[in-house]
N, C-alpha and C positions, 0 to 999 in steps of 0.2 A: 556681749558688748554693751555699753553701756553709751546715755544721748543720741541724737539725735545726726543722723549721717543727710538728711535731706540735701540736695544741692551740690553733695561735695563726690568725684571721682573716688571709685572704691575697686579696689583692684587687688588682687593674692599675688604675694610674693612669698618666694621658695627660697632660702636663703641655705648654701652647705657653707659652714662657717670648718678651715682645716687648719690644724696648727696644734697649740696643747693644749684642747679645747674640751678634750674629759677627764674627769678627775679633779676640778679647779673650780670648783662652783659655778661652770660657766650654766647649765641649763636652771639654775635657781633663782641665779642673780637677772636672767632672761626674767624671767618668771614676775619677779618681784618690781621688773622694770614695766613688762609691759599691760600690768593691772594698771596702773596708770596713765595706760593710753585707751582709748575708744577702737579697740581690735580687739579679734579674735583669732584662736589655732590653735598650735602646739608646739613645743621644740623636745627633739628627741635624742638621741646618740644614732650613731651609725655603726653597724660593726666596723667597718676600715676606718673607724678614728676620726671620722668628723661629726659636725652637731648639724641637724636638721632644725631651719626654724621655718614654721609654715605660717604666715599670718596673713590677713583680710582684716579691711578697712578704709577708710579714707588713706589720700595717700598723703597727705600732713603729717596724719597720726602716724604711718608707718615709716615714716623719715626720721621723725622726733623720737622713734622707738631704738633705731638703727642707729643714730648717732649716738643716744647715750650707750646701747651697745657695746660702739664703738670704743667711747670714753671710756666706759667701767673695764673692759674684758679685752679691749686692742693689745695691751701686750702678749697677749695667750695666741692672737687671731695672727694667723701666715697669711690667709687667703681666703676669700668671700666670693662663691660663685652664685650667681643670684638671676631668676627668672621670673618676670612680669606675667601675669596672667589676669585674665575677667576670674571676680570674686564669687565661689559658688553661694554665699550665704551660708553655708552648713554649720558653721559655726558662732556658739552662743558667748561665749569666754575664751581665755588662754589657758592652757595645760600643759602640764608638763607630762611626756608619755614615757612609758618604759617598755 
């Protein structure tokens, strides 16, 4: 992660993104989207067909990540199940996993 998080709520969110969401450049275009936010994690594939995106940060950051997201890849996206949690810190960048 990159700057300075001082002051600002920082929280992990678990996103299962299900729809046609492998095979479609969805985890690259994640990839490419969220180096330009101040977070960290991974997004991965699932075996049952949906994409795992794990990310920590402010939660600004991870709004402005999620909407273009949305923007770039909504037509692939059915459905977005998503779970709030306190940010462990374990993460220095975003990845993509295999």
């Amino acid at each position: 992660m990159h700057g300075s998080t001082t002051g600002q709520a920082t929280h992990r969110r678990v996103c299962h993104f299900s729809g046609r969401v492998q095979g479609v450049g969805f985890r690259y275009t994640v990839q490419n989207l969220a180096v330009q936010y101040n977070v960290g994690g991974y997004i991965k594939n699932l075996s049952d067909g949906r994409v795992e995106l794990l990310i920590e940060g402010p939660d600004e950051e991870m709004e402005r990540l999620l909407g273009d997201v949305s923007r770039k890849m909504g037509c692939y996206i059915q459905a977005v199940d998503q779970k709030v949690d306190q940010a462990t810190g374990e993460f220095d960048h975003f990845a993509v996993r295999h």
